[in-house]
Chimera marker file (.cmm) of the C-alpha trace (Angstrom):
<marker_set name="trace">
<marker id="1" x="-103.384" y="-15.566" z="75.335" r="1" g="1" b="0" radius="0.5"/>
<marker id="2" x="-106.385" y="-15.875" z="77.671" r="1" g="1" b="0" radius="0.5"/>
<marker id="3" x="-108.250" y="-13.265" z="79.151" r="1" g="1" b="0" radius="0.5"/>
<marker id="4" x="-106.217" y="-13.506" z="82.183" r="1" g="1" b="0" radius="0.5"/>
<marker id="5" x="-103.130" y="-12.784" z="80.681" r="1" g="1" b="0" radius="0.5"/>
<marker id="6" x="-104.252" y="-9.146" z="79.452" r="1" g="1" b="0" radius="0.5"/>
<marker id="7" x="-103.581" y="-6.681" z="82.587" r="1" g="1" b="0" radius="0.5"/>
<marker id="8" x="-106.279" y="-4.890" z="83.427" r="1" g="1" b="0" radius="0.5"/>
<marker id="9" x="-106.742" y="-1.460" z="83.958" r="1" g="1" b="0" radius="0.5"/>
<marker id="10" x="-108.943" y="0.921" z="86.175" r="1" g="1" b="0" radius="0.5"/>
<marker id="11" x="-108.577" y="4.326" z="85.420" r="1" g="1" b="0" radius="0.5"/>
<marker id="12" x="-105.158" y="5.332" z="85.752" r="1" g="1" b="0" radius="0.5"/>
<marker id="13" x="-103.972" y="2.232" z="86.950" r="1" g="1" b="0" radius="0.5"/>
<marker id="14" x="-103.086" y="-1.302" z="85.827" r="1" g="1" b="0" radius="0.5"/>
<marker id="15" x="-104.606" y="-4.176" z="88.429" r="1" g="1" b="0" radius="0.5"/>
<marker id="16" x="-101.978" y="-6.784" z="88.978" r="1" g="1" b="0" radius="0.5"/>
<marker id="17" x="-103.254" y="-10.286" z="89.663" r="1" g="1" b="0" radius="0.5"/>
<marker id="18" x="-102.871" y="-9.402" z="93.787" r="1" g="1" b="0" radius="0.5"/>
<marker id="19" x="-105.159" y="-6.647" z="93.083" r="1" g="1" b="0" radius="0.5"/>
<marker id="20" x="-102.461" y="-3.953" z="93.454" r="1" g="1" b="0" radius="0.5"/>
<marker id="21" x="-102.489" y="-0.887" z="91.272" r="1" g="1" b="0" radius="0.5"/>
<marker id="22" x="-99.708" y="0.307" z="89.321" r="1" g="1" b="0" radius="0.5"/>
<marker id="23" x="-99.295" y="3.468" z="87.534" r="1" g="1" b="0" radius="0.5"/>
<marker id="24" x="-100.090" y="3.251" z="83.681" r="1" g="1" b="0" radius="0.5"/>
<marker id="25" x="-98.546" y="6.310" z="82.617" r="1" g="1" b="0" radius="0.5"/>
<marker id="26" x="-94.845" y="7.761" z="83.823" r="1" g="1" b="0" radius="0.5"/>
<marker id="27" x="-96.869" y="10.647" z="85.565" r="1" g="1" b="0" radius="0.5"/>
<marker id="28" x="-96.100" y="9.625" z="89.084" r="1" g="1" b="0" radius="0.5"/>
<marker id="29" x="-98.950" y="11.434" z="90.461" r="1" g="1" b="0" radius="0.5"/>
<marker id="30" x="-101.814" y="9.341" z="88.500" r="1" g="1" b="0" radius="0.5"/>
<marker id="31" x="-105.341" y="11.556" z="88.934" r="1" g="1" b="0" radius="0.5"/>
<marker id="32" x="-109.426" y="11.253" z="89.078" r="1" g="1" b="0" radius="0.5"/>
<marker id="33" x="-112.402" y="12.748" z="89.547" r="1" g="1" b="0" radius="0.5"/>
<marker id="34" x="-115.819" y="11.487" z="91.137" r="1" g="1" b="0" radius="0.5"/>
<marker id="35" x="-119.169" y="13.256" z="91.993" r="1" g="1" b="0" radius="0.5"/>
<marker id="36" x="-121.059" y="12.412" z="95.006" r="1" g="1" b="0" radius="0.5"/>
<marker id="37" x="-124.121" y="14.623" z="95.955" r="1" g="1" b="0" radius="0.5"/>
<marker id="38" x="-124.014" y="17.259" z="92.776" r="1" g="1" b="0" radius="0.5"/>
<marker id="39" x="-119.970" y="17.934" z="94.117" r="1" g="1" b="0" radius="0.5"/>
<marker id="40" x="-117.272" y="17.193" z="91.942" r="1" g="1" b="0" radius="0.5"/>
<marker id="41" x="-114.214" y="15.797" z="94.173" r="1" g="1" b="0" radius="0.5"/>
<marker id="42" x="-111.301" y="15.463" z="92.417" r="1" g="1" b="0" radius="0.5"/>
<marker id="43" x="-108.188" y="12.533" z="93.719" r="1" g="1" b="0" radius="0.5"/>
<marker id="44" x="-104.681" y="12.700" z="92.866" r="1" g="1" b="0" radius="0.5"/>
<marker id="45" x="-102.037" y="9.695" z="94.358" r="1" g="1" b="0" radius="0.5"/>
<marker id="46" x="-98.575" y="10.876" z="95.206" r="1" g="1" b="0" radius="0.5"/>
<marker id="47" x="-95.937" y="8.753" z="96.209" r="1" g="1" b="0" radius="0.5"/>
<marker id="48" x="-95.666" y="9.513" z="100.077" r="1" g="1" b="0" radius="0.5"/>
<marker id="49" x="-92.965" y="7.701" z="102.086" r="1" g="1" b="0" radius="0.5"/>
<marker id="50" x="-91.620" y="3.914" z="101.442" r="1" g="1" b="0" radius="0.5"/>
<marker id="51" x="-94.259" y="2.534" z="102.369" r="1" g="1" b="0" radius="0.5"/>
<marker id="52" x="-97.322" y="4.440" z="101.619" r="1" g="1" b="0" radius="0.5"/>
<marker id="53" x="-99.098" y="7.043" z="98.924" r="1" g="1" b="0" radius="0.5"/>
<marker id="54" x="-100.814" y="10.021" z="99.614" r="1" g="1" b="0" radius="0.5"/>
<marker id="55" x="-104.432" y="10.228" z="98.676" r="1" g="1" b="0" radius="0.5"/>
<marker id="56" x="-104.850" y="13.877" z="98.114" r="1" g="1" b="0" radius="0.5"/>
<marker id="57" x="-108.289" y="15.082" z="97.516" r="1" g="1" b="0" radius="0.5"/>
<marker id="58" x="-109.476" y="17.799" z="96.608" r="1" g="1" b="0" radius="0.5"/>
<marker id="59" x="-113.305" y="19.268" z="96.190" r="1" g="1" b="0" radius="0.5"/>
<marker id="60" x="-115.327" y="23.096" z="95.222" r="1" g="1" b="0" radius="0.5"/>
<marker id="61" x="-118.386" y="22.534" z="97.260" r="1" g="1" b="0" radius="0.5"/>
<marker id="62" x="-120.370" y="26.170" z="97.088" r="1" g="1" b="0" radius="0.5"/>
<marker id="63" x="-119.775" y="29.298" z="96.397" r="1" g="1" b="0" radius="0.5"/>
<marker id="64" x="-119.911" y="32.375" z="98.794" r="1" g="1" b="0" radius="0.5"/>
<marker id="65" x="-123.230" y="34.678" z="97.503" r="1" g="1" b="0" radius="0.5"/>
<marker id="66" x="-122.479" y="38.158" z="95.516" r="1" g="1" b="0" radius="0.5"/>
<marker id="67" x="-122.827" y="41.184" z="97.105" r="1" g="1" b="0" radius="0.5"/>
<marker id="68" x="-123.875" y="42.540" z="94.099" r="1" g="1" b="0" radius="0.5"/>
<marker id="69" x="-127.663" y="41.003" z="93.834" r="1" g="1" b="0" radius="0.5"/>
<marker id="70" x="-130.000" y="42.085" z="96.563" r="1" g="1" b="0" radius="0.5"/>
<marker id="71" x="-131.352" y="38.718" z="97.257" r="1" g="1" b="0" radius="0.5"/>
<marker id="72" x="-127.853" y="37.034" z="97.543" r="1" g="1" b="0" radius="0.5"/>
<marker id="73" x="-126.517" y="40.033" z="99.232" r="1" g="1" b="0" radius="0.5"/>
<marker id="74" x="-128.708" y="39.079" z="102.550" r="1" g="1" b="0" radius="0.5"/>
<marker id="75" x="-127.162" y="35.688" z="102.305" r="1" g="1" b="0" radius="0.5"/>
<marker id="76" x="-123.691" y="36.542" z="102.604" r="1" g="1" b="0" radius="0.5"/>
<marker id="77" x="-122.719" y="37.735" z="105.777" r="1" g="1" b="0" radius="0.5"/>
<marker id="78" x="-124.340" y="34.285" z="106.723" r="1" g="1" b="0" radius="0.5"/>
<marker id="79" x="-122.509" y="32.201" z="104.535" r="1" g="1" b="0" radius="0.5"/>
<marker id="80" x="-119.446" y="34.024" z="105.777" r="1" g="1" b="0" radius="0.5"/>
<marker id="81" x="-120.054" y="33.244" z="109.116" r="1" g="1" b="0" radius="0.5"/>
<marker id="82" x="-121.058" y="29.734" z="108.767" r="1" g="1" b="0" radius="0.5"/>
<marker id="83" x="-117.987" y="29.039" z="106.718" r="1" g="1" b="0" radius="0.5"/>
<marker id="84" x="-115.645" y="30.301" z="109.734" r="1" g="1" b="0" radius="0.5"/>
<marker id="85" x="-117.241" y="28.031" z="112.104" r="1" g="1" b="0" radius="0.5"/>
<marker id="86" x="-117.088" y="24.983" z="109.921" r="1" g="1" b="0" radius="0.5"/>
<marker id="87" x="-113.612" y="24.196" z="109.882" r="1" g="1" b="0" radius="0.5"/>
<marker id="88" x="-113.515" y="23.789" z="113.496" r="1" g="1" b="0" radius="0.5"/>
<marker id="89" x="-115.818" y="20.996" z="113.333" r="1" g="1" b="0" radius="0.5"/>
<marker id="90" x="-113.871" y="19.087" z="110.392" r="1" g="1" b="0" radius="0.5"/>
<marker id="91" x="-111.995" y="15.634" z="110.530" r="1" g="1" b="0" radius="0.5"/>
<marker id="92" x="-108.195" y="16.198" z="111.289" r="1" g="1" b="0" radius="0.5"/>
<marker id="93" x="-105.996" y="17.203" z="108.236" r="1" g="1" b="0" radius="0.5"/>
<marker id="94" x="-109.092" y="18.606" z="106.411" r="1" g="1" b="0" radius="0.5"/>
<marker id="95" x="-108.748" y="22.350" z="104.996" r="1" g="1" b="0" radius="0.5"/>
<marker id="96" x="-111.451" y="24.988" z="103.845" r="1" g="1" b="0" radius="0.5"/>
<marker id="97" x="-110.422" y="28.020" z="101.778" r="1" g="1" b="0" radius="0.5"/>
<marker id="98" x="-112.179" y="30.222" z="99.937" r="1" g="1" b="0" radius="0.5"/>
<marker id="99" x="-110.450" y="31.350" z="95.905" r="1" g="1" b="0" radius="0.5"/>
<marker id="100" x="-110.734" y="34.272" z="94.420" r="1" g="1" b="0" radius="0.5"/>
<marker id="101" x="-114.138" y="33.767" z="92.253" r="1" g="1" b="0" radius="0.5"/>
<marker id="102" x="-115.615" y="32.965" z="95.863" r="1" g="1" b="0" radius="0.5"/>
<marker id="103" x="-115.668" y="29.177" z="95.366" r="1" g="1" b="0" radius="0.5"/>
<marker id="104" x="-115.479" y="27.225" z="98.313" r="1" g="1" b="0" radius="0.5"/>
<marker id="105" x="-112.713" y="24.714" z="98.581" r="1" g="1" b="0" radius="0.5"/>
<marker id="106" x="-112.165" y="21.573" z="100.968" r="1" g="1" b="0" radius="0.5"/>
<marker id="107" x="-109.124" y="19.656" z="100.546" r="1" g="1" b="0" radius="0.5"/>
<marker id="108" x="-107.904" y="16.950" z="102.453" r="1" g="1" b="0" radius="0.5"/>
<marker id="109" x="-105.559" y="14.195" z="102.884" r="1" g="1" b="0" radius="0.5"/>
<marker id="110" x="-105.354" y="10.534" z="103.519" r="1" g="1" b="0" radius="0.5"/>
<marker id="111" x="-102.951" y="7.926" z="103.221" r="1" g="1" b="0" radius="0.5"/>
<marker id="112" x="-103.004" y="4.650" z="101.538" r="1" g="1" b="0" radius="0.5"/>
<marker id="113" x="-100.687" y="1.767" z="102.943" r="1" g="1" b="0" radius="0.5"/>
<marker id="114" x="-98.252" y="-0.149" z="100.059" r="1" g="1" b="0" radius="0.5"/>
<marker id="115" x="-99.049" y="-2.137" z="97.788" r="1" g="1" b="0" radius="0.5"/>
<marker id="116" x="-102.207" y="-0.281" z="97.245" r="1" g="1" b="0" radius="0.5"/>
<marker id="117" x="-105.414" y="-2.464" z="95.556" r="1" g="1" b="0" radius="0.5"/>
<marker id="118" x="-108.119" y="-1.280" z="94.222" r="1" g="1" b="0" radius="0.5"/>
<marker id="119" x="-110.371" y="-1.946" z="97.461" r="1" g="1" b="0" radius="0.5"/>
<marker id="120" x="-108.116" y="0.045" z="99.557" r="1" g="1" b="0" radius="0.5"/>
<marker id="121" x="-108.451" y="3.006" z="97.106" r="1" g="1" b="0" radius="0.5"/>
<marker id="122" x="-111.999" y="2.834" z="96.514" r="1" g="1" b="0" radius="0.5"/>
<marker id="123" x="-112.688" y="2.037" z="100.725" r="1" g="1" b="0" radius="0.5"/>
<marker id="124" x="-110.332" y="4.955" z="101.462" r="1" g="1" b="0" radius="0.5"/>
<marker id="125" x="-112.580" y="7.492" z="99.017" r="1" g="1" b="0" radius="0.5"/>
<marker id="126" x="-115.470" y="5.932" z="100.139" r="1" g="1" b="0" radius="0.5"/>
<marker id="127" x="-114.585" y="6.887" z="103.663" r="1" g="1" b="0" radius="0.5"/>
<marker id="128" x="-113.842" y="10.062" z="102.977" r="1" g="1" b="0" radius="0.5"/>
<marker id="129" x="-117.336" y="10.817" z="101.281" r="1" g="1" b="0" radius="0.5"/>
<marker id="130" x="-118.949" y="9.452" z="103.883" r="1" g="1" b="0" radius="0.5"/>
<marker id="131" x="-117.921" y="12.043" z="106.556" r="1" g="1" b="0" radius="0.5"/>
<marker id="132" x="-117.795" y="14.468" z="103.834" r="1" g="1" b="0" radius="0.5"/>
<marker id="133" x="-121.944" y="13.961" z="103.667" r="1" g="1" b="0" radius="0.5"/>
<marker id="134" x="-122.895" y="15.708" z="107.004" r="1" g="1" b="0" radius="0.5"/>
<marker id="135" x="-121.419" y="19.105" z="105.972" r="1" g="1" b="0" radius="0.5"/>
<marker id="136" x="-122.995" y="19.128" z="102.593" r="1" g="1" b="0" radius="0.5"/>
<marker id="137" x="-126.202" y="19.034" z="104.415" r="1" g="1" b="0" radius="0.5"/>
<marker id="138" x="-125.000" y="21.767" z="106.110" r="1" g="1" b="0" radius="0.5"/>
<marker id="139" x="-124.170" y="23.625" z="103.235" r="1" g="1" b="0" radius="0.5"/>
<marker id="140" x="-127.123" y="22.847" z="101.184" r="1" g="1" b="0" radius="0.5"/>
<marker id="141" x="-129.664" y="23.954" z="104.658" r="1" g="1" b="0" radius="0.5"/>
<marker id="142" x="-128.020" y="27.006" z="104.343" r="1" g="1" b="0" radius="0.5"/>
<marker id="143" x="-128.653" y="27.821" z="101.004" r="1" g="1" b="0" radius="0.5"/>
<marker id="144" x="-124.794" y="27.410" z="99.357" r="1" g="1" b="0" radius="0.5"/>
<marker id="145" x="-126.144" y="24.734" z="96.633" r="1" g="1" b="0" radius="0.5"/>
<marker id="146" x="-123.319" y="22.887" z="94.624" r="1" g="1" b="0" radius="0.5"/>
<marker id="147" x="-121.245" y="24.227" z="91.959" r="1" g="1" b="0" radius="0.5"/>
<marker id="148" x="-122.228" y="23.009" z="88.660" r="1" g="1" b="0" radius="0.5"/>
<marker id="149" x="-119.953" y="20.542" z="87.313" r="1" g="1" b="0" radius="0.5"/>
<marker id="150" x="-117.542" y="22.712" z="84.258" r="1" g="1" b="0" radius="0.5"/>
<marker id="151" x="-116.099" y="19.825" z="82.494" r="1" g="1" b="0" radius="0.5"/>
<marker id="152" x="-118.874" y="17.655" z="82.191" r="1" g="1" b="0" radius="0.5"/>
<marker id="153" x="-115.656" y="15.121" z="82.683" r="1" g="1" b="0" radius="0.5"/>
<marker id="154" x="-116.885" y="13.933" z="86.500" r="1" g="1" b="0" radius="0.5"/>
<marker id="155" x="-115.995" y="10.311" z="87.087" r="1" g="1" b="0" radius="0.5"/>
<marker id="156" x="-113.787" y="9.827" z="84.591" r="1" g="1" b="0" radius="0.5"/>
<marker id="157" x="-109.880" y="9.839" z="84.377" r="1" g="1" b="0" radius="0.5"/>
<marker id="158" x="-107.230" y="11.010" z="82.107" r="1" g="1" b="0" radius="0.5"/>
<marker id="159" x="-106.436" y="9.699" z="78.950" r="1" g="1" b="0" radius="0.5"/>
<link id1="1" id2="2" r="1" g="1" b="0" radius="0.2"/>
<link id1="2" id2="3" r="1" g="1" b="0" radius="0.2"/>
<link id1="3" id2="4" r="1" g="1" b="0" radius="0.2"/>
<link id1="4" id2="5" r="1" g="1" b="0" radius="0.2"/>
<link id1="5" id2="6" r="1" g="1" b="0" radius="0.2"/>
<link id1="6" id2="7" r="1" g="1" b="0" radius="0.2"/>
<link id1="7" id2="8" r="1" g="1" b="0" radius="0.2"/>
<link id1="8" id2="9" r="1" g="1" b="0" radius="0.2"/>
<link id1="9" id2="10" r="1" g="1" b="0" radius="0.2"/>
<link id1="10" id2="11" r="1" g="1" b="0" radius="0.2"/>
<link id1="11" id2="12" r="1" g="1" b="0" radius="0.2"/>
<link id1="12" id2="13" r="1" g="1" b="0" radius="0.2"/>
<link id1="13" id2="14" r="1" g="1" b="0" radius="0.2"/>
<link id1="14" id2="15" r="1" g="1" b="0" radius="0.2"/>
<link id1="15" id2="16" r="1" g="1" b="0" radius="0.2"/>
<link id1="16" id2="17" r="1" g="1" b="0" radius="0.2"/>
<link id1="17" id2="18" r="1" g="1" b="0" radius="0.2"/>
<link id1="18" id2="19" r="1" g="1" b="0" radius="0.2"/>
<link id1="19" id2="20" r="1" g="1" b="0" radius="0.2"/>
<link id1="20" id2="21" r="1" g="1" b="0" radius="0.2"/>
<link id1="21" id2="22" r="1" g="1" b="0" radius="0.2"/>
<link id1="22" id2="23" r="1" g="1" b="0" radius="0.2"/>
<link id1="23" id2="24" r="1" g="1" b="0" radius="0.2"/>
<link id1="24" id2="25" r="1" g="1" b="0" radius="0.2"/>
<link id1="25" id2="26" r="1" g="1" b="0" radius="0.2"/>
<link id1="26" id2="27" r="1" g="1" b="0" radius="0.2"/>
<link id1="27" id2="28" r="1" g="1" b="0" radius="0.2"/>
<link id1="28" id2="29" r="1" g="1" b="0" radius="0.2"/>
<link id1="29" id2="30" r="1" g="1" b="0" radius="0.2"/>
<link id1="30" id2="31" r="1" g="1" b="0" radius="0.2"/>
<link id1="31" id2="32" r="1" g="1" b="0" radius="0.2"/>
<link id1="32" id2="33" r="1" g="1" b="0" radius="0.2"/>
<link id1="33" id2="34" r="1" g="1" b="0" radius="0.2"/>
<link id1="34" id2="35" r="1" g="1" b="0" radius="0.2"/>
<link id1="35" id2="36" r="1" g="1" b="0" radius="0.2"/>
<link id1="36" id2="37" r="1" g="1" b="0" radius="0.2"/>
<link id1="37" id2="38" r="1" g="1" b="0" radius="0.2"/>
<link id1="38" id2="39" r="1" g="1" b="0" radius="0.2"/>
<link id1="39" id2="40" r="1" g="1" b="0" radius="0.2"/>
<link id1="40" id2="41" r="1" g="1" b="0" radius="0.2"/>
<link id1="41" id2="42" r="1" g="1" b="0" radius="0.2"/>
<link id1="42" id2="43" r="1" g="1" b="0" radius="0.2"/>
<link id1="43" id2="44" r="1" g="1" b="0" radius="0.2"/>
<link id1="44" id2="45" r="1" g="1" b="0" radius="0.2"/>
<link id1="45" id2="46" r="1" g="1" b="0" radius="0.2"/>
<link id1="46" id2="47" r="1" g="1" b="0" radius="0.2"/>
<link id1="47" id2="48" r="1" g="1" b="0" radius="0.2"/>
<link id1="48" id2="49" r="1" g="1" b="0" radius="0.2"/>
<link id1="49" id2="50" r="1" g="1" b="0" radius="0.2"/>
<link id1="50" id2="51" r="1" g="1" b="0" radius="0.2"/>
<link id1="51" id2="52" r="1" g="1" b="0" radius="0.2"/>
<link id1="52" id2="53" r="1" g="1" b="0" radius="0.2"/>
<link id1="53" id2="54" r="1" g="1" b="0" radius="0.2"/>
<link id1="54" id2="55" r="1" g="1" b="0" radius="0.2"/>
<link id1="55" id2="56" r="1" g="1" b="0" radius="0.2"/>
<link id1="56" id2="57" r="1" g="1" b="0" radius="0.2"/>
<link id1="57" id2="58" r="1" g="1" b="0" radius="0.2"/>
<link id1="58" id2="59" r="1" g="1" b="0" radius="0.2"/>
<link id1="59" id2="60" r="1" g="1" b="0" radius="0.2"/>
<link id1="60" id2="61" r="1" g="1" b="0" radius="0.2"/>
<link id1="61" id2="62" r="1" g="1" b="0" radius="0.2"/>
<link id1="62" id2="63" r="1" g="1" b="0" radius="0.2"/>
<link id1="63" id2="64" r="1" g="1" b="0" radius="0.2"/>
<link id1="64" id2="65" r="1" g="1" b="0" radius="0.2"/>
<link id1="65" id2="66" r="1" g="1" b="0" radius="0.2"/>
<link id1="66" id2="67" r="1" g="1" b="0" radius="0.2"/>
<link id1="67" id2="68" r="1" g="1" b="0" radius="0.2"/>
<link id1="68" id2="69" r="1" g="1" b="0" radius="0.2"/>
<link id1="69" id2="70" r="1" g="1" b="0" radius="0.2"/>
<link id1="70" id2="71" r="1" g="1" b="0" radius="0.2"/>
<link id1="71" id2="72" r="1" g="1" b="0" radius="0.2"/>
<link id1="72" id2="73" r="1" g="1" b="0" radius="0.2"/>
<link id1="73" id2="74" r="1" g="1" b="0" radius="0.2"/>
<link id1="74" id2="75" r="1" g="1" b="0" radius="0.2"/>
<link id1="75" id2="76" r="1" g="1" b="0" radius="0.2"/>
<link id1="76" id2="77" r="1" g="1" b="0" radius="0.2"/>
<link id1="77" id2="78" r="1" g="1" b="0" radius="0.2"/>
<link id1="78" id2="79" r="1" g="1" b="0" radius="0.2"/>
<link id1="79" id2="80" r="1" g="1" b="0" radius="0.2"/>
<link id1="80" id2="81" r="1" g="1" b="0" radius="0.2"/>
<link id1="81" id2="82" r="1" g="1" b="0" radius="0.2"/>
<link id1="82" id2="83" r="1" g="1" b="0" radius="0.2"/>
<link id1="83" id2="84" r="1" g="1" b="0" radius="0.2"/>
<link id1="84" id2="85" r="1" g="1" b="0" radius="0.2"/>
<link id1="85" id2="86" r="1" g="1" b="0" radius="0.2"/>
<link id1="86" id2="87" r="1" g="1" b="0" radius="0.2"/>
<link id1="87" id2="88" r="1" g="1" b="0" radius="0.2"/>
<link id1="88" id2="89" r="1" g="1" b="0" radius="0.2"/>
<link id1="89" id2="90" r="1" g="1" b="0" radius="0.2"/>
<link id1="90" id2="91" r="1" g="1" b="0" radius="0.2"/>
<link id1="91" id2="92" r="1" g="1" b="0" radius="0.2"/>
<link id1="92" id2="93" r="1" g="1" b="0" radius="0.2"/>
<link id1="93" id2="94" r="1" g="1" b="0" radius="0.2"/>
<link id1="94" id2="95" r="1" g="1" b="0" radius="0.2"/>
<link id1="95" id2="96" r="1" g="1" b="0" radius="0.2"/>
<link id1="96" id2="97" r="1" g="1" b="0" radius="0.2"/>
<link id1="97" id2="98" r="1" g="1" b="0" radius="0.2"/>
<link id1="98" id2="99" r="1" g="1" b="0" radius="0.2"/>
<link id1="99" id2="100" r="1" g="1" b="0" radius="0.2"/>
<link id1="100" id2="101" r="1" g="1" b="0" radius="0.2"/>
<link id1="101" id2="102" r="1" g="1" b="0" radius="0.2"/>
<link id1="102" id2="103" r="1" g="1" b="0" radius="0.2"/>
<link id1="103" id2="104" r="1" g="1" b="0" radius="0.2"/>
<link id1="104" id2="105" r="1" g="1" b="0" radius="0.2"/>
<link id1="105" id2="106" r="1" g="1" b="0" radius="0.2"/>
<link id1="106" id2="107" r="1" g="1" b="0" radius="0.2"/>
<link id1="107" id2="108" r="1" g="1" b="0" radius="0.2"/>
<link id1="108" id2="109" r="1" g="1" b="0" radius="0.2"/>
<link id1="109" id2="110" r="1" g="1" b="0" radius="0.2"/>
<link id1="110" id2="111" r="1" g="1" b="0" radius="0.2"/>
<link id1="111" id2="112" r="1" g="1" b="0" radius="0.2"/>
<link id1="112" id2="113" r="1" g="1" b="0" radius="0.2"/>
<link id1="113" id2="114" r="1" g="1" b="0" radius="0.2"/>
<link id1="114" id2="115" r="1" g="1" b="0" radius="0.2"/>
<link id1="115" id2="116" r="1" g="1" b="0" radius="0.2"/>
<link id1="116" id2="117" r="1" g="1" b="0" radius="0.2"/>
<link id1="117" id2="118" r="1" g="1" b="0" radius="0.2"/>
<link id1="118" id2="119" r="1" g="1" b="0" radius="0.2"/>
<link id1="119" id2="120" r="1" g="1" b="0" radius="0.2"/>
<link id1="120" id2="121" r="1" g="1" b="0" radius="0.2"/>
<link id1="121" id2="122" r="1" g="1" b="0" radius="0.2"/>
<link id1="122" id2="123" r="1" g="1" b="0" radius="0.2"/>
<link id1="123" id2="124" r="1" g="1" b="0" radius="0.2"/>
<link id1="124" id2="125" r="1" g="1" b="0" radius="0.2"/>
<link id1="125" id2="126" r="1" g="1" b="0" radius="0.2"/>
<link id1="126" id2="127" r="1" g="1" b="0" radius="0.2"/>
<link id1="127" id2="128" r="1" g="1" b="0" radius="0.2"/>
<link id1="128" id2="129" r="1" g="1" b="0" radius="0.2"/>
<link id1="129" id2="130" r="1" g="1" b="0" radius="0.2"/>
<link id1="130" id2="131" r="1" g="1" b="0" radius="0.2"/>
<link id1="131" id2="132" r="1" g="1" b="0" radius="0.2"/>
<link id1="132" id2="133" r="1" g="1" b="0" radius="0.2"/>
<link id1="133" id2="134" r="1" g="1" b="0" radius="0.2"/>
<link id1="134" id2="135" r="1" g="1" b="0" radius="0.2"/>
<link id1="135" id2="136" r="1" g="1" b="0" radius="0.2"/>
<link id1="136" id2="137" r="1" g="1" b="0" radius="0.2"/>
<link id1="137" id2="138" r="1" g="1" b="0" radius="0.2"/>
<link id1="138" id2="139" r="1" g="1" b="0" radius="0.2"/>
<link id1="139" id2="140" r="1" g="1" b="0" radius="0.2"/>
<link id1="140" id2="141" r="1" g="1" b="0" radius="0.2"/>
<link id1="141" id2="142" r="1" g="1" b="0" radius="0.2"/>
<link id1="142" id2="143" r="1" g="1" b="0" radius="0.2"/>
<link id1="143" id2="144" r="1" g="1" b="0" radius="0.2"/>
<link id1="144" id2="145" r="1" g="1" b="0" radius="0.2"/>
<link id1="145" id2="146" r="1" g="1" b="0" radius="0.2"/>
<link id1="146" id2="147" r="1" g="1" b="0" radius="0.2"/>
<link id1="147" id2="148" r="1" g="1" b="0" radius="0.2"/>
<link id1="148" id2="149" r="1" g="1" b="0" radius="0.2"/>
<link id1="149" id2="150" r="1" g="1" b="0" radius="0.2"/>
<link id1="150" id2="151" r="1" g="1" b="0" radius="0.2"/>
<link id1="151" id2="152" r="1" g="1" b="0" radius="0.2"/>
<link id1="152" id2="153" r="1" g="1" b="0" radius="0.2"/>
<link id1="153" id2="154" r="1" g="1" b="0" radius="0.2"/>
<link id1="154" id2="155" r="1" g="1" b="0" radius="0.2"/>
<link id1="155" id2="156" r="1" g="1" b="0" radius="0.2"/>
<link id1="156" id2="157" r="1" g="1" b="0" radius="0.2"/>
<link id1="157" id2="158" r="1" g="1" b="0" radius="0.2"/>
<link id1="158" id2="159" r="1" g="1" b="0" radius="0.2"/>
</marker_set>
């Protein structure tokens, strides 16, 4: 058997000799995580229509400031405020929410044309942190720094 012969794999995915990725496991929605300036973005593919997947992606960027320190306190009305005015300026199909423990989340979608390779995957996350870039400078001028990462798992995938 020569090294040809042994599939390869990248992350959750075999490569096929066209470059197209297939699904290792039977979990139809295979899943990753990256980190690109301190944020930890997390990717799931689910299978979309015939002839596409859906790249859903999904990233805590900040989290709002506590009323409950004084120095933070002053922050937060701000941080409200900016954080109501950002989604307006956000690519189409992009979300910002806010959870419970105040973390900031931006999710978004994209999708990925059939039979997907690994160039098309990586290009399509690459886009998206690319325009992602201009409002973590926002966020970071403002003083909402990124969340620290709690797995310690970032850039890695299942398994």
């Amino acid at each position: 058997m020569s090294l040809n012969d042994k599939p390869l794999t990248l992350g959750p995915f075999h490569v096929g000799a066209s470059g197209a990725l297939d699904p290792i496991s039977a979990d139809s929605a295979p899943r990753f995580t990256c980190r690109w300036r301190d944020r930890t973005v997390h990717a799931r593919m689910l299978p979309g229509e015939q002839s596409d997947w859906l790249l859903r992606l999904r990233a805590p960027l900040t989290r709002v400031p506590s009323s409950a320190r004084a120095p933070e306190a002053a922050r937060r009305l701000a941080s409200f405020a900016l954080l109501r005015d950002l989604p307006a300026t956000m690519p189409h199909g992009w979300r910002i929410g806010l959870a419970a423990d105040h973390r900031v989340v931006l999710e978004a979608e994209r999708r990925a044309k059939l039979p997907l390779t690994a160039t098309a995957l990586i290009s399509e996350i690459t886009l998206f942190l690319l325009a992602l870039a201009p409002y973590l400078d926002v966020l970071d001028e403002a003083g909402l720094p990124a969340l620290p990462d709690p797995s310690g798992t970032a850039n890695t995938c299942p398994g």
